[in-house]
N, C-alpha and C positions, 0 to 999 in steps of 0.2 A: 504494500500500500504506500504510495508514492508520499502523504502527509507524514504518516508515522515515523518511516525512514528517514526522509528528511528534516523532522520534527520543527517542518515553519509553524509557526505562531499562527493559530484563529481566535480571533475576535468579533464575540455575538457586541456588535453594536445596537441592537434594538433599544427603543424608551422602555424603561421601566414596566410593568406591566404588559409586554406584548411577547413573552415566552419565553423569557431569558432563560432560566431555572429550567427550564424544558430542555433546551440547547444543551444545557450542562451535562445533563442527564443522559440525552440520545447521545453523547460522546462518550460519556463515562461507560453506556451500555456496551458501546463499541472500542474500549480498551485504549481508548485516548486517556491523558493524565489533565482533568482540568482543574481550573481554580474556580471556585467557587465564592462567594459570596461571605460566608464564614471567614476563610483565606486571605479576603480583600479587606476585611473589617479587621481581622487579626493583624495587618501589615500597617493598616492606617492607608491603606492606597489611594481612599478619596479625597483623604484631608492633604494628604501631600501632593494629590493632583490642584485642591484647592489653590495649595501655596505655589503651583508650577514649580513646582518638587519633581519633577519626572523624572531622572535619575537616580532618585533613592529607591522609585518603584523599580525600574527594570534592573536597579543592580542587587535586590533582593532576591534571597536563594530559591522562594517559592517562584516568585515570576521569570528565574533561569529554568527552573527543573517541570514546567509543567507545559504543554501547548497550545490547552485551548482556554479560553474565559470570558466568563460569562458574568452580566450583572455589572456592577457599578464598580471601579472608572471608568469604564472604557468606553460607554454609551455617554459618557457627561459630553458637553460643549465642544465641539471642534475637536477631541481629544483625537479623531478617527483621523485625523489630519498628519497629527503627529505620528502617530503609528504607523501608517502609512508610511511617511518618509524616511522613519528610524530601523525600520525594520525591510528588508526587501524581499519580496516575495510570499506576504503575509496573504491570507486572504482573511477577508470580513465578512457575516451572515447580516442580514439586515430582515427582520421578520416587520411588516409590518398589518394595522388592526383597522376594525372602523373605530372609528374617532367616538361614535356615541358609546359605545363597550367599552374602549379603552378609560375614555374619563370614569365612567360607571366601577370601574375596578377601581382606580383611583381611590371612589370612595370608598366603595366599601372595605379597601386595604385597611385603612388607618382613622374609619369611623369618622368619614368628613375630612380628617386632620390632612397634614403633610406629613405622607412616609419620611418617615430618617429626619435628617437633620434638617432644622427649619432654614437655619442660615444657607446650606449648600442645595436644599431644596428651591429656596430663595434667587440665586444664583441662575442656577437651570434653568429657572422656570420665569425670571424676569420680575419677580417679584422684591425686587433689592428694598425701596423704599415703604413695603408692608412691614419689612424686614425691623428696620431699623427705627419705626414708629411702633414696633412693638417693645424693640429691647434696649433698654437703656444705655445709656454709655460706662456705667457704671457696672454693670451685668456684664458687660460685654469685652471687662479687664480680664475676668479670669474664667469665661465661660465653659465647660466641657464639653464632649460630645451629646453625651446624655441628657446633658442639662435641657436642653434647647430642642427638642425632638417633638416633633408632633404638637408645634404648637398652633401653627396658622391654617382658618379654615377655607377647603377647596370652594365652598359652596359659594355662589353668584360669581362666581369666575370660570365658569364652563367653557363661555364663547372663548376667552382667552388660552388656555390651557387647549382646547383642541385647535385652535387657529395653528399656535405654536407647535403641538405636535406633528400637523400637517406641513407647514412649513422647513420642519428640520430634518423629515423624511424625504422631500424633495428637492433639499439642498444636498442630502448625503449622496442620493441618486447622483446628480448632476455632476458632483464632482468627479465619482467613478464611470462613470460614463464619458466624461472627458480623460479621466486621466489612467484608469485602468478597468475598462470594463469587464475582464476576465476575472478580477481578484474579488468581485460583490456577487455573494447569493441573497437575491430579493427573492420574497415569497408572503403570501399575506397569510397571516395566524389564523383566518376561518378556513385555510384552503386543505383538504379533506387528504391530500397527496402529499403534504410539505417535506415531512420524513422521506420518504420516497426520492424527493426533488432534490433535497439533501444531499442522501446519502450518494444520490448520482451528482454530485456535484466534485464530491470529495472522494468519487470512485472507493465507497462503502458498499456491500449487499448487505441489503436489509431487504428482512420479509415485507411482504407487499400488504398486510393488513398491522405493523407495525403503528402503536399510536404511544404517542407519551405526552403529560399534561401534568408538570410539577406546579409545585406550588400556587393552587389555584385560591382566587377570592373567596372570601366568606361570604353566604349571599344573605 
């Protein structure tokens, strides 16, 4: 198997909510070594993508020793950018949702709130100055991760939040499509084959009634 052997680096770029944990999974099923989400959280990966740390991620021993990954940095802000040019020969999965379901998960992830961290949720998602009218400056000398989690709510921000995620699915397109169209597997999460489309991408056999669906919403 031409990935394995050459153990190039895959990166699920999908938004949050649109199958990541899935990706993880169909890898792991098929004896790929991925990083997971745990792994990223255990490294600080996001908070040092925050700070444009990128170095400290990829010279960590977990992100040497493993090849595929899934979940948060890699899906944040232009990061698909940098990985792209630091790495060559990478490829990217890009799953993408309808935008009414997707926000729908949203909520029901985190009961209205913002998954994860509000600041870095903040960030992503353009909402800086909700941000910073919620947190004082004084909160904001020695705040932790924990601290600040799940605090601002999704709700009457729909039209925003799905503009945005339509918007950054069609710039990620554009850019591989100009600059490497072979290296992007697109596929939308209701599509009954995805697995399938997949694993012929990355010359995997997988059975043809093949389904996987981690970490799904509470309903």
């Amino acid at each position: 198997m031409f990935f394995k052997k050459k153990k190039n680096k895959i990166f699920c770029i999908s938004m949050q909510r649109t199958g990541t944990t899935s990706v993880g999974e169909f890898f792991k099923k098929n004896g790929f070594k991925v990083a997971d989400w745990p792994m990223s959280f255990k490294n600080k990966w996001s908070y040092h993508w925050e700070q444009g740390d990128f170095e400290t991620i990829f010279n960590s021993e977990d992100f040497k020793n493993n090849q595929v990954f899934e979940d948060d940095p890699w899906w944040l802000p232009e990061f698909y950018k940098v990985l792209y040019h630091r790495f060559p020969d990478t490829k990217f999965i890009l799953l993408t949702r309808d935008e009414d379901a997707w926000f729908k998960s949203m909520l029901s992830h985190s009961k209205g709130q913002n998954p994860g961290n509000t600041k870095r949720h903040c960030k992503v998602y353009r909402r800086e100055e909700d941000f910073y009218q919620l947190i004082s400056d004084d909160q904001l000398k020695d705040y932790d991760e924990k601290s600040i989690d799940n605090l601002l709510s999704l709700r009457g921000y729909e039209d925003h939040y799905k503009t945005l995620y339509s918007i950054r699915n069609k710039e990620i397109m554009e850019f591989f499509n100009k600059n490497a169209p072979e290296s992007l597997f697109v596929a939308k999460l209701e599509d009954p084959n995805k697995w399938q489309k997949l694993g012929e991408f990355f010359n995997i056999k997988i059975s043809a009634d093949l389904e996987v669906h981690a970490n799904k919403s509470n309903k």
